[in-house]
OpenMM code with the backbone's topology and positions (N, CA, C; nanometers):
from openmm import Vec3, app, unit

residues = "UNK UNK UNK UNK UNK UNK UNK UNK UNK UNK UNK UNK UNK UNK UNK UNK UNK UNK UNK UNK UNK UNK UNK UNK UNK UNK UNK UNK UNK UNK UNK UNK UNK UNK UNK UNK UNK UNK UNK UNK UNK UNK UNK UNK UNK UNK UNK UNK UNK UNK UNK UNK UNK UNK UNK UNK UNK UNK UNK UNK UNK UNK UNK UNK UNK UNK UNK UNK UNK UNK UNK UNK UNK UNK UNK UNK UNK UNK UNK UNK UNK UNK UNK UNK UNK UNK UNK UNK UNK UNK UNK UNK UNK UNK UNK UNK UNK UNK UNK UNK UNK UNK UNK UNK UNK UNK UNK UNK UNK UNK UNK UNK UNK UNK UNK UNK UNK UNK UNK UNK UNK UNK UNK UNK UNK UNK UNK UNK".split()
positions = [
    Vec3(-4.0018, 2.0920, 1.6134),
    Vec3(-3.8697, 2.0394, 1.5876),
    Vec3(-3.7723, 2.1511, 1.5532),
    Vec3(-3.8190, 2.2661, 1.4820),
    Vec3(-3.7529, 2.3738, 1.4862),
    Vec3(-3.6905, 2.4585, 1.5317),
    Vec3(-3.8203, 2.4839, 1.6557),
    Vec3(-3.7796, 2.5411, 1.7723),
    Vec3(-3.6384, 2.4719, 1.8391),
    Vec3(-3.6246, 2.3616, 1.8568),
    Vec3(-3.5515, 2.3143, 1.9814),
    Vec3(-3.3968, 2.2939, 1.8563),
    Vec3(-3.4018, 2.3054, 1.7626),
    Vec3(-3.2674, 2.2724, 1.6525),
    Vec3(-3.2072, 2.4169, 1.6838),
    Vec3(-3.2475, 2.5317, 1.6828),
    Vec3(-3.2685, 2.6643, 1.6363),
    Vec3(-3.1838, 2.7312, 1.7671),
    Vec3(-3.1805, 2.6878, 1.8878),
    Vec3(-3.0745, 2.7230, 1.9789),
    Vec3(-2.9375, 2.6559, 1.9614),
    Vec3(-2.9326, 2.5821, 1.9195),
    Vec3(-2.8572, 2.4548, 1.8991),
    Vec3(-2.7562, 2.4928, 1.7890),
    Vec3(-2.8130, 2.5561, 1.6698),
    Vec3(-2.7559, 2.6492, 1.5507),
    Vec3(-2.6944, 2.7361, 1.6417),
    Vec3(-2.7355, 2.8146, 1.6991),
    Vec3(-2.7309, 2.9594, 1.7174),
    Vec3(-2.5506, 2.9289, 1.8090),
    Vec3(-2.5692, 2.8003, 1.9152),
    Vec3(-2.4637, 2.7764, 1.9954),
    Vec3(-2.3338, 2.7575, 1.8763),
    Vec3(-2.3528, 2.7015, 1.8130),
    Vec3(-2.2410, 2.6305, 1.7041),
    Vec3(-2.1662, 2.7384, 1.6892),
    Vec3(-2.2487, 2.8451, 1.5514),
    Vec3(-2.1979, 2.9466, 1.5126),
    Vec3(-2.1441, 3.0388, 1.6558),
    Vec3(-2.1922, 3.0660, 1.7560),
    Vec3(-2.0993, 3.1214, 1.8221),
    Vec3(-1.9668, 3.0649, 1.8771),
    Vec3(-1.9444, 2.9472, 1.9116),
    Vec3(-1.8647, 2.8853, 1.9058),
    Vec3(-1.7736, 2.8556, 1.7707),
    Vec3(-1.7822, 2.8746, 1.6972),
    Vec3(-1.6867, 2.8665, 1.5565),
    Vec3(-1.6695, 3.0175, 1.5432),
    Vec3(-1.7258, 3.1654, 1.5413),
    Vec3(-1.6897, 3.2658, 1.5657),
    Vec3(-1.5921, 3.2979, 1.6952),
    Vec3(-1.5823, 3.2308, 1.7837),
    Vec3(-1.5120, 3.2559, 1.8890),
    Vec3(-1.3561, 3.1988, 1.8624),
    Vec3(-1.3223, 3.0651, 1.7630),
    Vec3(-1.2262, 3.0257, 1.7386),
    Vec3(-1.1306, 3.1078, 1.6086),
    Vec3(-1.0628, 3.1626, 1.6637),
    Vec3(-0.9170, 3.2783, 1.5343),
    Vec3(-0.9429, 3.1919, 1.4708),
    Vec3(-0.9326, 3.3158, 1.3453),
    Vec3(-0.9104, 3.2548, 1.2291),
    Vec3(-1.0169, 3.1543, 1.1451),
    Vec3(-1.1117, 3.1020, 1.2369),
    Vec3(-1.1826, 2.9942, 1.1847),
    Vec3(-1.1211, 2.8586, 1.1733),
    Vec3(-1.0275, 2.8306, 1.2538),
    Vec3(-0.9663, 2.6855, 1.2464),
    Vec3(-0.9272, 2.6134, 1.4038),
    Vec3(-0.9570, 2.5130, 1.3561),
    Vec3(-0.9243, 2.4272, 1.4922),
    Vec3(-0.7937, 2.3621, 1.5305),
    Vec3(-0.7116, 2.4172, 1.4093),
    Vec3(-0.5487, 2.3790, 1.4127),
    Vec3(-0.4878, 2.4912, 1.4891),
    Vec3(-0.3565, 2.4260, 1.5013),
    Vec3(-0.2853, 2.5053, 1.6025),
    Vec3(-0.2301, 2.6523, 1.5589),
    Vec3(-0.2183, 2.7687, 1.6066),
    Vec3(-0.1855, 2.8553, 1.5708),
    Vec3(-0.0491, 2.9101, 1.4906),
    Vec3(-0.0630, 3.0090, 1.4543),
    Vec3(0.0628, 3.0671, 1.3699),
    Vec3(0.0618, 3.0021, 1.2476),
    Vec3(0.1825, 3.0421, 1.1324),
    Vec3(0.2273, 2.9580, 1.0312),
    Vec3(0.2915, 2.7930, 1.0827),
    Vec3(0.2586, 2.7259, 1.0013),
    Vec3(0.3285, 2.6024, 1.0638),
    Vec3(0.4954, 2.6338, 1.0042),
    Vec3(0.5674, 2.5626, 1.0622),
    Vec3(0.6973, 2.5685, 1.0141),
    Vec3(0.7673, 2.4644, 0.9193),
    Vec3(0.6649, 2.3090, 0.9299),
    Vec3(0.7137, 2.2165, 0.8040),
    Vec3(0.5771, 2.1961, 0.7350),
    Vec3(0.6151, 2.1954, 0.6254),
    Vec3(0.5109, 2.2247, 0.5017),
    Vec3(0.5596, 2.0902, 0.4171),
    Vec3(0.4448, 2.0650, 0.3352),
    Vec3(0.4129, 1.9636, 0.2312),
    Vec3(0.4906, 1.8140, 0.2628),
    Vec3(0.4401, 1.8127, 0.3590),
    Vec3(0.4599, 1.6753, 0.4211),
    Vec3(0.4182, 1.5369, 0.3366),
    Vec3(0.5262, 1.4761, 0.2844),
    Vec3(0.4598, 1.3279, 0.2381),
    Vec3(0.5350, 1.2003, 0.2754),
    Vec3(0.4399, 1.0653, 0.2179),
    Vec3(0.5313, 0.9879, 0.2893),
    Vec3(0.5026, 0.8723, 0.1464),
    Vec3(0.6217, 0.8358, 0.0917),
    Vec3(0.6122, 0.7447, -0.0045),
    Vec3(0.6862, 0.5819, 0.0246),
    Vec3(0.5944, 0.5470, -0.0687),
    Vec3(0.6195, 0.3684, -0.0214),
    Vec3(0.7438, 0.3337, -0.1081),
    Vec3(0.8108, 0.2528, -0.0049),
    Vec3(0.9717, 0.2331, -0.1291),
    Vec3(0.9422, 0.0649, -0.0687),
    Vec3(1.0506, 0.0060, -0.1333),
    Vec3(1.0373, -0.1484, -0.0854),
    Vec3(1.1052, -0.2338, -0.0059),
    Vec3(1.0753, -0.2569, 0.1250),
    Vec3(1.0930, -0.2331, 0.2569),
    Vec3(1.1087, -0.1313, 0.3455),
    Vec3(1.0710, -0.0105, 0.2680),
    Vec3(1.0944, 0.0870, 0.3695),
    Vec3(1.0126, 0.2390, 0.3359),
    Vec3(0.9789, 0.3645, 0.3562),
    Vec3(0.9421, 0.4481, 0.3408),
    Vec3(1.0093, 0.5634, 0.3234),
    Vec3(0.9996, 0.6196, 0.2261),
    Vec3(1.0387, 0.7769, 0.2795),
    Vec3(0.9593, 0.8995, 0.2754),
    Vec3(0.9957, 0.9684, 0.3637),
    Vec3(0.9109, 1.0744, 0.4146),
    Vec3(1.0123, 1.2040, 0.4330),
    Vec3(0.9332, 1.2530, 0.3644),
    Vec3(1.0143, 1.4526, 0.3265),
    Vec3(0.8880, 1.5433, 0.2986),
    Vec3(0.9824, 1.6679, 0.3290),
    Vec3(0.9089, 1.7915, 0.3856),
    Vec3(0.9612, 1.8701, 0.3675),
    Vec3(0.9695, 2.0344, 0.4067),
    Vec3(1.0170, 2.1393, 0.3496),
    Vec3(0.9711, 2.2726, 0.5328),
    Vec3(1.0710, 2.3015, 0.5159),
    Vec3(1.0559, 2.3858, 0.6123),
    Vec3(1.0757, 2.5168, 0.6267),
    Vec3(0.9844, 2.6317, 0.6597),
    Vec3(0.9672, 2.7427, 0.6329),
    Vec3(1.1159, 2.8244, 0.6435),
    Vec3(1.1219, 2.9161, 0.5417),
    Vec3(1.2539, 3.0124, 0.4924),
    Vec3(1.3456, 3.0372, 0.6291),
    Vec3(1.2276, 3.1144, 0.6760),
    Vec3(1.2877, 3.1966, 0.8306),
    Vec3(1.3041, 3.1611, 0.9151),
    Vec3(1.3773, 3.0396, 0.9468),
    Vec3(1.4128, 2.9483, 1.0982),
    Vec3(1.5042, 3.0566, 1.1511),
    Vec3(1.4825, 3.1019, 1.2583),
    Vec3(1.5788, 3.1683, 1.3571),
    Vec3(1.6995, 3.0618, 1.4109),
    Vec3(1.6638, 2.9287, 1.4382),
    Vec3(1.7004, 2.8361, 1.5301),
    Vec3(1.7350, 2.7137, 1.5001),
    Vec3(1.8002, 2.6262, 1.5021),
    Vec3(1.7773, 2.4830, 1.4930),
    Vec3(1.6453, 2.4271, 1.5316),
    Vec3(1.6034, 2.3371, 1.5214),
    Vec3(1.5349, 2.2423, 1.5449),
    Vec3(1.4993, 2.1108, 1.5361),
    Vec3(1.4517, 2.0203, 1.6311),
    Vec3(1.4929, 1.9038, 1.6336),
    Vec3(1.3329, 1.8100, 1.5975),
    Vec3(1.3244, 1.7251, 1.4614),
    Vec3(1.2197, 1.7027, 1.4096),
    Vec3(1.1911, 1.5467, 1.5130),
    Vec3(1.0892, 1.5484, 1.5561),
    Vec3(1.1263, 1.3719, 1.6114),
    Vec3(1.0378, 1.3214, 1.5138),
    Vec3(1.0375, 1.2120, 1.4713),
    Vec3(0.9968, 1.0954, 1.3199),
    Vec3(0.9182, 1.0232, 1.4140),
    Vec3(0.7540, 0.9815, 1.4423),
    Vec3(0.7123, 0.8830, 1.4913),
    Vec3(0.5843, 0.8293, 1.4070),
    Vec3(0.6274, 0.6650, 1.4492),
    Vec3(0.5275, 0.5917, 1.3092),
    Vec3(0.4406, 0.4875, 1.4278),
    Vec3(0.2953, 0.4995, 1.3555),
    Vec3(0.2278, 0.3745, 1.4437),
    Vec3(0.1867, 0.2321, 1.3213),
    Vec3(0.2025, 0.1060, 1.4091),
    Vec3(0.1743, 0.0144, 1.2955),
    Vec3(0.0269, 0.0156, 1.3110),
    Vec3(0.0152, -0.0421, 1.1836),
    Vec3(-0.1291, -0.1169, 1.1354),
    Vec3(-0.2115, 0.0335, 1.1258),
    Vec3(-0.2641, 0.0894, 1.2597),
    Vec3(-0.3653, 0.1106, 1.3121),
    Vec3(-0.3472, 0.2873, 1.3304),
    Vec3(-0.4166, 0.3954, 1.2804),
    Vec3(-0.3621, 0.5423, 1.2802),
    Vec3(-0.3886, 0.5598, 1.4712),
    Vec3(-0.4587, 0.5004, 1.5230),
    Vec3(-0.4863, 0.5388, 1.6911),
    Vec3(-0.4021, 0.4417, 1.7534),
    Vec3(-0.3458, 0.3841, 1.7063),
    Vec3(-0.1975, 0.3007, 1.8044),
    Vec3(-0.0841, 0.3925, 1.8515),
    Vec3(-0.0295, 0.3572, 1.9485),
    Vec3(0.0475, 0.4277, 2.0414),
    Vec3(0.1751, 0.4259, 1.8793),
    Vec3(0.2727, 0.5640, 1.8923),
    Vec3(0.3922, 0.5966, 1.8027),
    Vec3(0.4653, 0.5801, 1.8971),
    Vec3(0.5753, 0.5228, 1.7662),
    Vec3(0.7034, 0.4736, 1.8591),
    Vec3(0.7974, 0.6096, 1.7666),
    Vec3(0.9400, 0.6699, 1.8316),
    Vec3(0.9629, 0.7164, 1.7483),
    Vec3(1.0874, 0.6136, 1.6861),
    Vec3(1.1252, 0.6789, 1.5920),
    Vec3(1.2035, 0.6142, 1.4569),
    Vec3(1.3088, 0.6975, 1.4361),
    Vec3(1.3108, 0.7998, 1.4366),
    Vec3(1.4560, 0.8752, 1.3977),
    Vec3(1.4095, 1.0400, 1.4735),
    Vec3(1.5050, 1.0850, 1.4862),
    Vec3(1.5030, 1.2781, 1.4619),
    Vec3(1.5971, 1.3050, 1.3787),
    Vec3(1.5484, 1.4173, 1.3043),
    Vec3(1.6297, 1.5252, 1.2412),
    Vec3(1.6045, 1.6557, 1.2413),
    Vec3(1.7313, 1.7083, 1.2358),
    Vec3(1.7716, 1.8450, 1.2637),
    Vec3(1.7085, 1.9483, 1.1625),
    Vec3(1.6498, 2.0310, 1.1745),
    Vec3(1.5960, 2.1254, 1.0830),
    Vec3(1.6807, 2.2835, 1.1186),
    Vec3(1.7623, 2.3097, 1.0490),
    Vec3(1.8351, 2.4242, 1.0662),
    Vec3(1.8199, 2.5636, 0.9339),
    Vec3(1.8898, 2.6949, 0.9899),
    Vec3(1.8061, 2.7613, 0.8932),
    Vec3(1.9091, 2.7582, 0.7755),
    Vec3(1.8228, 2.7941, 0.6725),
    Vec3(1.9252, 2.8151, 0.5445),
    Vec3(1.8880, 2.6804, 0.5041),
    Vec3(1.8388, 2.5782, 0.5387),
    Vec3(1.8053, 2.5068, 0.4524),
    Vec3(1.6479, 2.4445, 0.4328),
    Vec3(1.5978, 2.3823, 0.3074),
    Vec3(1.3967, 2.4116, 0.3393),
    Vec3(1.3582, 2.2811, 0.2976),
    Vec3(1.4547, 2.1736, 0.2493),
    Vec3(1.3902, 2.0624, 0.1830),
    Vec3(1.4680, 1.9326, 0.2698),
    Vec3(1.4007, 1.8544, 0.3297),
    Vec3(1.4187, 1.7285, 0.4437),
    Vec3(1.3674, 1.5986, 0.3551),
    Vec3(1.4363, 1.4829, 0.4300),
    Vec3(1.4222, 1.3563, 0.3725),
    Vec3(1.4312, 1.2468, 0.5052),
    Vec3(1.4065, 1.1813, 0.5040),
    Vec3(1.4228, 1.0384, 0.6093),
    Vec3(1.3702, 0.9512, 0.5212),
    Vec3(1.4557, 0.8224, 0.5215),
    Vec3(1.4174, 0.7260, 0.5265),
    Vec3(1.4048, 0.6406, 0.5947),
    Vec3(1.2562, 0.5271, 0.6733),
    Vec3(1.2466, 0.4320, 0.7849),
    Vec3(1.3102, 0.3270, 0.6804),
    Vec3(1.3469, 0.2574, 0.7192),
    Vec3(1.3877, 0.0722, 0.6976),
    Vec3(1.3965, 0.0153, 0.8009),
    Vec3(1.3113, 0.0450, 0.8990),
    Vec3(1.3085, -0.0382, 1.0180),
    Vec3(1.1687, -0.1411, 1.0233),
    Vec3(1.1008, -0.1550, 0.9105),
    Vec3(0.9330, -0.1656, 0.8953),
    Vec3(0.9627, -0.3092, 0.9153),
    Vec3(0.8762, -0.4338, 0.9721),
    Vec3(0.9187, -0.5695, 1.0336),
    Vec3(0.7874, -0.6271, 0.9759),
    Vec3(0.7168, -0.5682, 0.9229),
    Vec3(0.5490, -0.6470, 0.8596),
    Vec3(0.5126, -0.6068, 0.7161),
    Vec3(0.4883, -0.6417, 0.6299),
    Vec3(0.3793, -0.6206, 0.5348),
    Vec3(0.2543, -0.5686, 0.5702),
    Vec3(0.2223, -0.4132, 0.6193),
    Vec3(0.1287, -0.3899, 0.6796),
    Vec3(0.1166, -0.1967, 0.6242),
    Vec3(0.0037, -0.1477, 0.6795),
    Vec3(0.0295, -0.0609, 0.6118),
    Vec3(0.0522, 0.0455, 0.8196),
    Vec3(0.1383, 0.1839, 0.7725),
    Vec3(0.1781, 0.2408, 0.9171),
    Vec3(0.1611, 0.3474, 0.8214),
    Vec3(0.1418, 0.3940, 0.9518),
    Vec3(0.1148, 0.5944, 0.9685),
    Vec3(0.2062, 0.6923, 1.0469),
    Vec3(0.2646, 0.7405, 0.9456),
    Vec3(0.3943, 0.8461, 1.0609),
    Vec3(0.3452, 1.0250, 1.0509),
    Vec3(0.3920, 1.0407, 1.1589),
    Vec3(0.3967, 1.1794, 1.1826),
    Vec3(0.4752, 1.2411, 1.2302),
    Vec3(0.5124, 1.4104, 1.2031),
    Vec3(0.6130, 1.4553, 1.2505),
    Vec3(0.5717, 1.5322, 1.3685),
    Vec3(0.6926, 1.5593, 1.4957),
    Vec3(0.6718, 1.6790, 1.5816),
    Vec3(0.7767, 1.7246, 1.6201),
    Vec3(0.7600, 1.8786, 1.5670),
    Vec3(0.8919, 1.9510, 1.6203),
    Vec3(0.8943, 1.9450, 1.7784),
    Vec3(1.0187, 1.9377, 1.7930),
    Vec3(1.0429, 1.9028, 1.9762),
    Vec3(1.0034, 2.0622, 2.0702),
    Vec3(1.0584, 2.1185, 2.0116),
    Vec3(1.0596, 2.2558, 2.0656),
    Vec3(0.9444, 2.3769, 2.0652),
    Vec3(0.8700, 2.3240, 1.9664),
    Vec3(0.7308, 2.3712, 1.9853),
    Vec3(0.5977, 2.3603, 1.9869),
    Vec3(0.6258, 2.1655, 1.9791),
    Vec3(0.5043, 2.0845, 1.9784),
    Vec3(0.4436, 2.0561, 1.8646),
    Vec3(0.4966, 2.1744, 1.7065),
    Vec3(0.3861, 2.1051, 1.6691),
    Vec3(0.3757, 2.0065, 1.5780),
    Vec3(0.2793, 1.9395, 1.5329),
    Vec3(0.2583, 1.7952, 1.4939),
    Vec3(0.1921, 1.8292, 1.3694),
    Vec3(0.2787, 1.7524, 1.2214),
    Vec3(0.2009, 1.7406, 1.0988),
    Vec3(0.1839, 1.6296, 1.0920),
    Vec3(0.0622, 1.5845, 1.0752),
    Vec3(0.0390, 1.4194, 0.9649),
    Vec3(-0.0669, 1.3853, 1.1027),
    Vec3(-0.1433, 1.2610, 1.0530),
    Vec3(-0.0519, 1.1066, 1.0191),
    Vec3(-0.0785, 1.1190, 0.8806),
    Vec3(0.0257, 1.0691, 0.7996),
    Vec3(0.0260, 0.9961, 0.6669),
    Vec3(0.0211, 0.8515, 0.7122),
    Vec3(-0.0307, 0.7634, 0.6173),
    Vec3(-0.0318, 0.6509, 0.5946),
    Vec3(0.0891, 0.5898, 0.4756),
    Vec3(0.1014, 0.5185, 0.4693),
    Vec3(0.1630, 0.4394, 0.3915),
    Vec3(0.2295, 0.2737, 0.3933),
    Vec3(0.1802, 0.1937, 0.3154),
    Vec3(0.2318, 0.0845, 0.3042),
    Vec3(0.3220, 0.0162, 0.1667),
    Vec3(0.4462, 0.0197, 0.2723),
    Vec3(0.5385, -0.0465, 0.1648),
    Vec3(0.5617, -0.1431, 0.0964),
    Vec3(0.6260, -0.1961, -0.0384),
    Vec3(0.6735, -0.3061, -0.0505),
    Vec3(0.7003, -0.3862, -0.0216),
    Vec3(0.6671, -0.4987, -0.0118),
    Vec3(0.7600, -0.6237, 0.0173),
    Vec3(0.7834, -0.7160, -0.0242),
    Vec3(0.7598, -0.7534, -0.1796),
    Vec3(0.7775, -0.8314, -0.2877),
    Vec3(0.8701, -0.7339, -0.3471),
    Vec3(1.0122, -0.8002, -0.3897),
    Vec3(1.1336, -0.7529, -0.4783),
    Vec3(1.0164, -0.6785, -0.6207),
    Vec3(1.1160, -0.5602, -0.5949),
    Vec3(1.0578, -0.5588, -0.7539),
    Vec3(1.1024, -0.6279, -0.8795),
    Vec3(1.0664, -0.5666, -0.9984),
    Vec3(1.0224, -0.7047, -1.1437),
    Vec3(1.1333, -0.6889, -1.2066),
    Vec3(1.2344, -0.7943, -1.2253),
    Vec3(1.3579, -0.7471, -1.3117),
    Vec3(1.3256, -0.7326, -1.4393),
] * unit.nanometer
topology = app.Topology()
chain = topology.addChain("A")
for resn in residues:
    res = topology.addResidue(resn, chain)
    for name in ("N", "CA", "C"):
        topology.addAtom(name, app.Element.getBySymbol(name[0]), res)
């Protein structure tokens, strides 16, 4: 049983030595950092922070899937990420269920994709 595990090891580790860095994420620094997404009542918000040194504009597209994290995303909003500034906000209020959805971001211009977060919002008023 040894024998036949023992090539099998040997393939892995070369294959995880062959991948930079040791990661299976996409390369470079990412450019939006500390991504979250909080439950408000009917709606979500989701903010982030984006690295110092933007050369460029950039255009964030906002896409959320219901129920289910492997359901097709619809998107929901874009926003502009420009330099000189590092801290972002959106809020969805477009949410139509008591359910819980998963959004993620992708910069347009260079593909890349943080999240899914989950989150499910309110939908009982809150307690006066």
């Amino acid at each position: 049983m040894m024998k036949s595990a023992f090539p099998c090891l040997i393939l892995f580790f070369v294959i995880l030595l062959t991948i930079p860095d040791g990661s299976w994420s996409q390369k470079g620094d990412p450019t939006i950092t500390g991504f979250k997404v909080e439950a408000l009542y009917r709606a979500a918000k989701l903010t982030w922070k984006a690295k110092g040194d933007l050369k460029n504009e950039m255009a964030v597209q906002i896409l959320r899937a219901d129920t289910f994290e492997e359901e097709p995303y619809v998107e929901v909003g874009v926003v502009k990420i420009t330099p000189g500034k590092s801290s972002y906000e959106y809020i969805d209020k477009s949410m139509g269920a008591e359910a819980k959805y998963y959004y993620k971001l992708i910069i347009k211009e260079t593909n890349e994709t943080v999240g899914p977060l989950p989150t499910r919002p309110y939908f009982s008023p809150p307690a006066t």
